[in-house]
C-alpha beads as a LAMMPS data file, in Angstrom:
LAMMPS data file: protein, C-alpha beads

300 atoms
299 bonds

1 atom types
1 bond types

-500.0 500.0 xlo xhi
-500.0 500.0 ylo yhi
-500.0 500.0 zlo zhi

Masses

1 110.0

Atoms # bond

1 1 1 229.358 193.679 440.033
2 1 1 227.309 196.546 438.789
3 1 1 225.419 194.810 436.234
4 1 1 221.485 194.354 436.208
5 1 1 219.496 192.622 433.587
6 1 1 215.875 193.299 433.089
7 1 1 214.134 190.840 430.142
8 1 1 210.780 191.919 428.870
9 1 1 208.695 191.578 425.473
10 1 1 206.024 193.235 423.310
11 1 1 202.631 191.123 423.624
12 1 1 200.855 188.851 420.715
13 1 1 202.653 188.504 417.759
14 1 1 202.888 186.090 415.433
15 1 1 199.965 184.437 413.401
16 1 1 196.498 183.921 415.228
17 1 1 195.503 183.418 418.180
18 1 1 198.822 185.438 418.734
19 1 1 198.704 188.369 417.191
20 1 1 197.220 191.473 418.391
21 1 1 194.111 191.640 416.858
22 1 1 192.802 188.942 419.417
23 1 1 192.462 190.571 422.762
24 1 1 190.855 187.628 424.012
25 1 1 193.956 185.554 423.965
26 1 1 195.937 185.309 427.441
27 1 1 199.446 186.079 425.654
28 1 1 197.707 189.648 424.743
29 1 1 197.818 190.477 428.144
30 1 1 200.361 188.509 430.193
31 1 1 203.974 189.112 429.614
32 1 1 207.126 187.980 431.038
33 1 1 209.154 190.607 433.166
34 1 1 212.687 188.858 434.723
35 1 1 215.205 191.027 436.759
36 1 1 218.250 189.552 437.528
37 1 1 221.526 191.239 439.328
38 1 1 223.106 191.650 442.432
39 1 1 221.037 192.530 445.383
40 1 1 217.847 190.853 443.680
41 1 1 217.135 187.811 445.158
42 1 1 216.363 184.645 443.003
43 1 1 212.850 183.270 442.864
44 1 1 211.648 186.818 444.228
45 1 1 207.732 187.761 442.615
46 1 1 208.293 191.432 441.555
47 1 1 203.958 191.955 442.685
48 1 1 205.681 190.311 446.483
49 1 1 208.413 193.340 446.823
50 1 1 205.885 196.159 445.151
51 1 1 202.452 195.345 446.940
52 1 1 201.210 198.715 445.246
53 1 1 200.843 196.756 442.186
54 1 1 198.095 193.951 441.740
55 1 1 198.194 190.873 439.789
56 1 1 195.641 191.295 437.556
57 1 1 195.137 187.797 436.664
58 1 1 192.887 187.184 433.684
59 1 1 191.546 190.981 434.167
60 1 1 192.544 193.537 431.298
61 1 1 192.531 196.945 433.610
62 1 1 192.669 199.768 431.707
63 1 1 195.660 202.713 432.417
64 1 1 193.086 204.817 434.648
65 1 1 192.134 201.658 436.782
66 1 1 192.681 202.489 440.579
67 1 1 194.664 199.377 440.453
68 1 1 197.589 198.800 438.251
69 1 1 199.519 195.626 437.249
70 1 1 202.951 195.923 436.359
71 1 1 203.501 196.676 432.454
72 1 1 206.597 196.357 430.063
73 1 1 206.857 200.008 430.032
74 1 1 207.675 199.927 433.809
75 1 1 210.892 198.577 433.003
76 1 1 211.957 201.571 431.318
77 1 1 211.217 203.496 434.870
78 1 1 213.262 200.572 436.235
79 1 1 216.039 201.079 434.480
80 1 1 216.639 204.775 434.623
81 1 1 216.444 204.275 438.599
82 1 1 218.742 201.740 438.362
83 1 1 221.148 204.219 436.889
84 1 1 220.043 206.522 439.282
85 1 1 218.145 208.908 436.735
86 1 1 214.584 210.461 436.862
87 1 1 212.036 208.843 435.034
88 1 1 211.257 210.188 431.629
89 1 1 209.187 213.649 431.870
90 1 1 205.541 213.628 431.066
91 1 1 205.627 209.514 431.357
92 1 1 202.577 207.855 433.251
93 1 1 204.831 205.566 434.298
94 1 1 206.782 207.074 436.547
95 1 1 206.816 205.183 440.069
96 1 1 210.116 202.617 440.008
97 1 1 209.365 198.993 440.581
98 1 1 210.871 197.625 443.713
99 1 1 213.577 194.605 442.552
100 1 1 214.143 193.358 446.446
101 1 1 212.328 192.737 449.675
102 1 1 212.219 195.947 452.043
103 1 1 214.957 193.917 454.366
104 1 1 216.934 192.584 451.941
105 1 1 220.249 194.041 450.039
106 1 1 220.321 197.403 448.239
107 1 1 220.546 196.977 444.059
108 1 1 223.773 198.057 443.324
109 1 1 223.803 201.484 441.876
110 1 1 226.226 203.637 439.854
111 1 1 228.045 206.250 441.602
112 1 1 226.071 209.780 441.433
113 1 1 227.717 211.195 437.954
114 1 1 230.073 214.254 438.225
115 1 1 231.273 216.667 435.503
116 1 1 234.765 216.747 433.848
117 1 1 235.206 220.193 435.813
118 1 1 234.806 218.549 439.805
119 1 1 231.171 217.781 441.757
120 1 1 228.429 219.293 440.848
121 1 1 227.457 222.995 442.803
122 1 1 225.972 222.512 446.390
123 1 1 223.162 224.584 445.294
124 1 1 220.257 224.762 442.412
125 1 1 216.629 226.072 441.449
126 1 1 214.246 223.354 439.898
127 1 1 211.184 224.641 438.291
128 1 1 208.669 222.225 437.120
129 1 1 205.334 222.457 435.828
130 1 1 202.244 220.167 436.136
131 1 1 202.972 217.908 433.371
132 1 1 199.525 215.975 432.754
133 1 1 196.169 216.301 432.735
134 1 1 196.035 213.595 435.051
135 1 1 198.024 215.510 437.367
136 1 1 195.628 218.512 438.856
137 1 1 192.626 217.437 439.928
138 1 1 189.949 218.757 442.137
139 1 1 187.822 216.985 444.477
140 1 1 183.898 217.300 445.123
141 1 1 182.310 215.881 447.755
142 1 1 184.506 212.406 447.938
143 1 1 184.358 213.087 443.842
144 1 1 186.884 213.217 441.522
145 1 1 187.809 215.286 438.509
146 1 1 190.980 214.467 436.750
147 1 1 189.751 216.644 433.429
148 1 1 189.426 220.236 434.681
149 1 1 189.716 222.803 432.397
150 1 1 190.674 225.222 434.964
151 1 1 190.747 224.886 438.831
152 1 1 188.751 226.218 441.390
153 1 1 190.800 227.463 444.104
154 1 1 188.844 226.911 445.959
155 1 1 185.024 227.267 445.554
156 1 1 183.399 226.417 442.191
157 1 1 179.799 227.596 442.109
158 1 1 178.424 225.010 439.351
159 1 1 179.293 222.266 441.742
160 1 1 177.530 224.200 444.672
161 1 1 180.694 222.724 446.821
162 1 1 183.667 223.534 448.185
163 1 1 186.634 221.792 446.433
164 1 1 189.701 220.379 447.376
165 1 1 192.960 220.650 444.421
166 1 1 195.575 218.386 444.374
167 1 1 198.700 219.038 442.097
168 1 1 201.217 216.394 441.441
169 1 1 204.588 217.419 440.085
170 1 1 206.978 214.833 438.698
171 1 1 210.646 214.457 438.528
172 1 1 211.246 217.006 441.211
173 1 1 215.149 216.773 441.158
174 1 1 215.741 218.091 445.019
175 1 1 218.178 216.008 446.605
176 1 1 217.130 213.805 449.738
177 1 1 218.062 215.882 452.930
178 1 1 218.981 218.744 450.952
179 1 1 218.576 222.501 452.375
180 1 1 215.188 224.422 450.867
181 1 1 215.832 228.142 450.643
182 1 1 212.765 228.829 449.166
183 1 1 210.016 227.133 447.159
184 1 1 206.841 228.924 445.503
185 1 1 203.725 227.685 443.672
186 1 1 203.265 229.938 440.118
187 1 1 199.422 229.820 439.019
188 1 1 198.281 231.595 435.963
189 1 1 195.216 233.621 435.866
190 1 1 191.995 232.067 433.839
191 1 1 188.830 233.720 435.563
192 1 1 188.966 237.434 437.070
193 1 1 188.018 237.355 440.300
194 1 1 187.764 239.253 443.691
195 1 1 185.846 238.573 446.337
196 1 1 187.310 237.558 450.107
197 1 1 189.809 234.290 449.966
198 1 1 192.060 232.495 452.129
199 1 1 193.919 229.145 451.016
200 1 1 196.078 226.894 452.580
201 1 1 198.821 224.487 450.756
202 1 1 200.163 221.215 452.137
203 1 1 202.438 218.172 451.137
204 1 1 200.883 214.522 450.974
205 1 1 203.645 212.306 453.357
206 1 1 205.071 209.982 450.748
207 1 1 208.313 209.016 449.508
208 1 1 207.046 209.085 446.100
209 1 1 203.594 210.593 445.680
210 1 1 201.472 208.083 443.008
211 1 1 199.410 209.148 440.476
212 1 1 195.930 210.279 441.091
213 1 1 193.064 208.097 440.366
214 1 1 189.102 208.176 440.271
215 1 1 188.621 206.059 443.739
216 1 1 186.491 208.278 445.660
217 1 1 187.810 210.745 447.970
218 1 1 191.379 209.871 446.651
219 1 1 192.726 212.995 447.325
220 1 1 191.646 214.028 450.935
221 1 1 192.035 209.938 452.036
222 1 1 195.789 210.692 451.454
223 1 1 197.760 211.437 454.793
224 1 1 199.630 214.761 454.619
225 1 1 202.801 216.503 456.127
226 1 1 201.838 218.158 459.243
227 1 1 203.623 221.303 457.590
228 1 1 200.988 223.998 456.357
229 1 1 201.000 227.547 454.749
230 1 1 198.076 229.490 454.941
231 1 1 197.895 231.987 452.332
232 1 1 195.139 234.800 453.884
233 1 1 193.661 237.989 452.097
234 1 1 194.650 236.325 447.854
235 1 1 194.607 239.722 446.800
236 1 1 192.492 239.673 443.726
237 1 1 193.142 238.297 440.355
238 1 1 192.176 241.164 438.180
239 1 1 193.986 239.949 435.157
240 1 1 193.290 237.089 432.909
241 1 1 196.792 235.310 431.763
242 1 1 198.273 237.228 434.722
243 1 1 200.983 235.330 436.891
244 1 1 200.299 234.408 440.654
245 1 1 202.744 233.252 443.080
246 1 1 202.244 231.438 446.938
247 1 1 204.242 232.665 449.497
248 1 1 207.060 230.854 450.755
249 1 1 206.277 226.934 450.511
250 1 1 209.776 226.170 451.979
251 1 1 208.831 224.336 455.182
252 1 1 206.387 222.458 453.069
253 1 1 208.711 220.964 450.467
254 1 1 211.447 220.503 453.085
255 1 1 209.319 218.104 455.338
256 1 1 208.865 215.726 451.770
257 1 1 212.593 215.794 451.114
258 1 1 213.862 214.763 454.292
259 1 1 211.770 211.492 454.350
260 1 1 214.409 208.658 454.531
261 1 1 212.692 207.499 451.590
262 1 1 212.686 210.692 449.063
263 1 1 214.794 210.204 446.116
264 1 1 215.890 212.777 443.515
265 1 1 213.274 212.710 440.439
266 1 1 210.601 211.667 442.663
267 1 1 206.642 213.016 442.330
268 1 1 205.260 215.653 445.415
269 1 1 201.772 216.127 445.595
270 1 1 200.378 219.615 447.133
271 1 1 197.021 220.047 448.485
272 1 1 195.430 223.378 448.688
273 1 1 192.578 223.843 450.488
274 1 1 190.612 226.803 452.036
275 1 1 187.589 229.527 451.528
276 1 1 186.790 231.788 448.954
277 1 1 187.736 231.548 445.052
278 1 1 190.381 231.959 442.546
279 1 1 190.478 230.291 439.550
280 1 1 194.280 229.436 437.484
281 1 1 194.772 227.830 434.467
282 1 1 194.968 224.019 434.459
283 1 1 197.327 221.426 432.667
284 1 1 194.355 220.094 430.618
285 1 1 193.473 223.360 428.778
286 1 1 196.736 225.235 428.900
287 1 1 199.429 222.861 429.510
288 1 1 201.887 225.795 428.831
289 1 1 200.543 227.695 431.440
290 1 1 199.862 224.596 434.133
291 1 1 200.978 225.514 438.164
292 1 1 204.841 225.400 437.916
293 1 1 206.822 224.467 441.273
294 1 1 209.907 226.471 441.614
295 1 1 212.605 225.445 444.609
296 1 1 215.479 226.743 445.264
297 1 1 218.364 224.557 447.229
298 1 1 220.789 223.922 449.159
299 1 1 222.994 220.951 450.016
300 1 1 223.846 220.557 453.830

Bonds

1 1 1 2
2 1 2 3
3 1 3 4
4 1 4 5
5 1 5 6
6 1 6 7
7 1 7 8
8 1 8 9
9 1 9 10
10 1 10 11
11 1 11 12
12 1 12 13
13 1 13 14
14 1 14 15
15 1 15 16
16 1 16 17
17 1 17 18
18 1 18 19
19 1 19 20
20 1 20 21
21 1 21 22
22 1 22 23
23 1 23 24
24 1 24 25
25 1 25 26
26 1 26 27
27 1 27 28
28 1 28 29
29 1 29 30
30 1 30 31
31 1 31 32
32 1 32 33
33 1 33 34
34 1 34 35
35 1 35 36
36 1 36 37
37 1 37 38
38 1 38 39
39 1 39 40
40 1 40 41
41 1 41 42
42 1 42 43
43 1 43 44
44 1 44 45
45 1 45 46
46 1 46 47
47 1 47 48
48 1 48 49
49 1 49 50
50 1 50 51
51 1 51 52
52 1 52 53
53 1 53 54
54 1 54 55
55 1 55 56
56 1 56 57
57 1 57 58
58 1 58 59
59 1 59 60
60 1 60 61
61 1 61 62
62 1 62 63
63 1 63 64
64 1 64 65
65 1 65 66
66 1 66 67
67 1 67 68
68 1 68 69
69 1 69 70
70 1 70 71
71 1 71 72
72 1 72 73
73 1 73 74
74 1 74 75
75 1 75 76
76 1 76 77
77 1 77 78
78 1 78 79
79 1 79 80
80 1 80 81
81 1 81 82
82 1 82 83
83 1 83 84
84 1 84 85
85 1 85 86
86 1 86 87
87 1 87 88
88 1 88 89
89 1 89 90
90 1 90 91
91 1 91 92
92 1 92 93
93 1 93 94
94 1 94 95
95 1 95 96
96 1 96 97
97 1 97 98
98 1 98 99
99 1 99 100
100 1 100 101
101 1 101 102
102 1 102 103
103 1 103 104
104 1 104 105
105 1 105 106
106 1 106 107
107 1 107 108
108 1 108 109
109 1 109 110
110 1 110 111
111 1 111 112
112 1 112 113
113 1 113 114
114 1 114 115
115 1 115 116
116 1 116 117
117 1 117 118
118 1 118 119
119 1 119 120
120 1 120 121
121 1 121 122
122 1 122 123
123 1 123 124
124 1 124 125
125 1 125 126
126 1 126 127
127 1 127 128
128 1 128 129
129 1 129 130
130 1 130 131
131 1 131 132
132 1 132 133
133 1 133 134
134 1 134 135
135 1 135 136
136 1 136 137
137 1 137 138
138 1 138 139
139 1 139 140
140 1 140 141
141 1 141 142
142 1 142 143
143 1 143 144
144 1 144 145
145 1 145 146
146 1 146 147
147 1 147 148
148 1 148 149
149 1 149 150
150 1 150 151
151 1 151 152
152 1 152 153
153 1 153 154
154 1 154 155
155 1 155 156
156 1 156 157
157 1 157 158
158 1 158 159
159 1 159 160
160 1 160 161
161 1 161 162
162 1 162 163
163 1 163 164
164 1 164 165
165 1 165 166
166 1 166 167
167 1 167 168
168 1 168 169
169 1 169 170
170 1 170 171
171 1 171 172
172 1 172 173
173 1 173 174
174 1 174 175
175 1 175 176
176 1 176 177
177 1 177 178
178 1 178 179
179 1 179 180
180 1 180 181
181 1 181 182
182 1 182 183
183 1 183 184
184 1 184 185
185 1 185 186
186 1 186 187
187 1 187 188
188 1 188 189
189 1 189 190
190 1 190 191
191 1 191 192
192 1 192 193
193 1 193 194
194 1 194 195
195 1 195 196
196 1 196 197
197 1 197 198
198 1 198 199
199 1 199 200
200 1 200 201
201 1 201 202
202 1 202 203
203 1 203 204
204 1 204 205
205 1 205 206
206 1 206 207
207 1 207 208
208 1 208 209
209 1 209 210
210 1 210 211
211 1 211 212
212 1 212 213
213 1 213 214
214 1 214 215
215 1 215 216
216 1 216 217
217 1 217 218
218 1 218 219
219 1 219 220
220 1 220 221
221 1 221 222
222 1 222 223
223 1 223 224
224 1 224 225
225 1 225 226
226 1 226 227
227 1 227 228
228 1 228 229
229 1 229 230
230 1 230 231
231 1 231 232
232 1 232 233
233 1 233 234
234 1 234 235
235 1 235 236
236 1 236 237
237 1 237 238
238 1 238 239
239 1 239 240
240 1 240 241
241 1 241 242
242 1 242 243
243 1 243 244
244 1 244 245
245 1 245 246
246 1 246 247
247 1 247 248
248 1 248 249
249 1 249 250
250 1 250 251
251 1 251 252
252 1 252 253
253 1 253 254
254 1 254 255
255 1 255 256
256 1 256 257
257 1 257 258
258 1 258 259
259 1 259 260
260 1 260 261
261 1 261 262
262 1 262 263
263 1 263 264
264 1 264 265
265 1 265 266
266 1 266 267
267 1 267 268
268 1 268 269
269 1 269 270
270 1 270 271
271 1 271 272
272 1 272 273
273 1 273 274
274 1 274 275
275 1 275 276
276 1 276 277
277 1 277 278
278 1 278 279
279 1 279 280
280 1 280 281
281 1 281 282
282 1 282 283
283 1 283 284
284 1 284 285
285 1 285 286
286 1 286 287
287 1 287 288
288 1 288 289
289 1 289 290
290 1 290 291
291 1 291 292
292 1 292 293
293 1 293 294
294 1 294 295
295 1 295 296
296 1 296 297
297 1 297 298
298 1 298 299
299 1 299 300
């Protein structure tokens, strides 16, 4: 028994007070979500088994709220993890509900897929990019900015502060355990500049970094890996549109993707921190030229 069923609907509908148009009507916002299948207990309460999500009652939160509910378009997430896929790239929604208690039984899963030609290579590069707006952010005195057009790396003078950046990069396909040769952090150029900088890049300590948010101070509040990589002496970014790469962020990436937790597809978040300035191109102004994470792998 492989087999998981996962019921959902659209909200409203129908003629009024059903139908869309009337927000003020409870079965606008409240909708039914049932899992069923082996390994999920009966009676469970979905918000029970994913406390990260909050009932929000007769509250309609909005998509930015610090505190999310879970929505029909979660299931979609669900159901790709079920199958053991990555959620869709570029969704919002891309943190898997929970369908049983931390000490219960595992959801069944398929086997990991294999080609027609054997297993798949012990070995791989993934390269992904930043792929949201909502994704790089800087931080300001316990402040936050999701809507950068560039980021300050890390001093920005029109905020007279010193600024923290946090980069979250989805679907990062590594598998758990797995061997990291080398990883790198590819910024793009947006400001010329020169003077005397020194940065340092860390991993926040999650299984499955979640999205930013405008709490305050919800970047540097997150607990981080105690691996760091000080990059000293940025040599100067003379060249607008000019490409920029970290050194080695192995030891950084591989403390994330041995947590017992890390799953293939999952989100990392890297925090870069420091003195001095250099400023790349962000996801919200040039989302073809937002910081790309490239990793190169091994399996042990």
């Amino acid at each position: 028994g492989r087999t998981v069923l996962i019921v959902t609907s659209d909200h409203g509908g129908g003629a009024p007070p059903n139908s869309h148009r009337y927000a003020q009507a409870s079965e606008n916002h409240t909708i039914p979500v049932i899992v069923r299948g082996v390994g999920v207990p009966a009676g469970a309460d979905l918000y029970v088994d994913n406390p990260h999500r909050v009932d929000p009652g007769e509250t309609h939160p909005s998509y930015t709220d610090p505190e999310q509910p879970i929505r029909n378009g979660d299931t979609g997430t669900l159901a790709l993890d079920l199958l053991g896929l990555p959620p869709i790239a570029g969704s919002l929604m891309d943190d898997p509900l929970r369908v049983a208690p931390s000490d219960g039984p595992p959801v069944a899963r398929p086997p990991a897929a294999t080609s027609v030609d054997g297993p798949p290579p012990p070995q791989g590069t993934v390269a992904v990019r930043v792929a949201s707006w909502t994704d790089d952010v800087e931080e300001v005195d316990g402040r936050m900015y999701l809507d950068s057009s560039d980021l300050e790396l890390v001093d920005d003078a029109s905020y007279a502060g010193r600024q923290t950046v946090g980069l979250r990069v989805r679907g990062v396909a590594v598998p758990q355990g797995a061997r990291i040769v080398a990883a790198h952090l590819e910024l793009v150029v947006d400001e010329a500049t020169a003077g005397p900088t020194s940065l340092q890049v860390r991993a926040q300590a999650a299984d499955h970094a979640p999205p930013f948010t405008t709490a305050t101070a919800d970047l540097t509040t997150r607990t981080l890996a105690r691996a760091a990589v000080r990059w000293p002496d940025v040599p100067a970014w003379s060249t607008v549109g000019a490409l920029q790469r970290t050194p080695d962020l192995a030891t950084v990436v591989q403390e994330v993707v041995d947590r017992r937790g890390w799953t293939a597809g999952n989100s990392l978040v890297l925090v870069v921190s420091g003195t001095g300035s250099r400023v790349a191109r962000s996801a919200d102004s040039h989302p073809d030229d937002a910081p790309r994470l490239v990793i190169d792998y091994a399996t042990r």
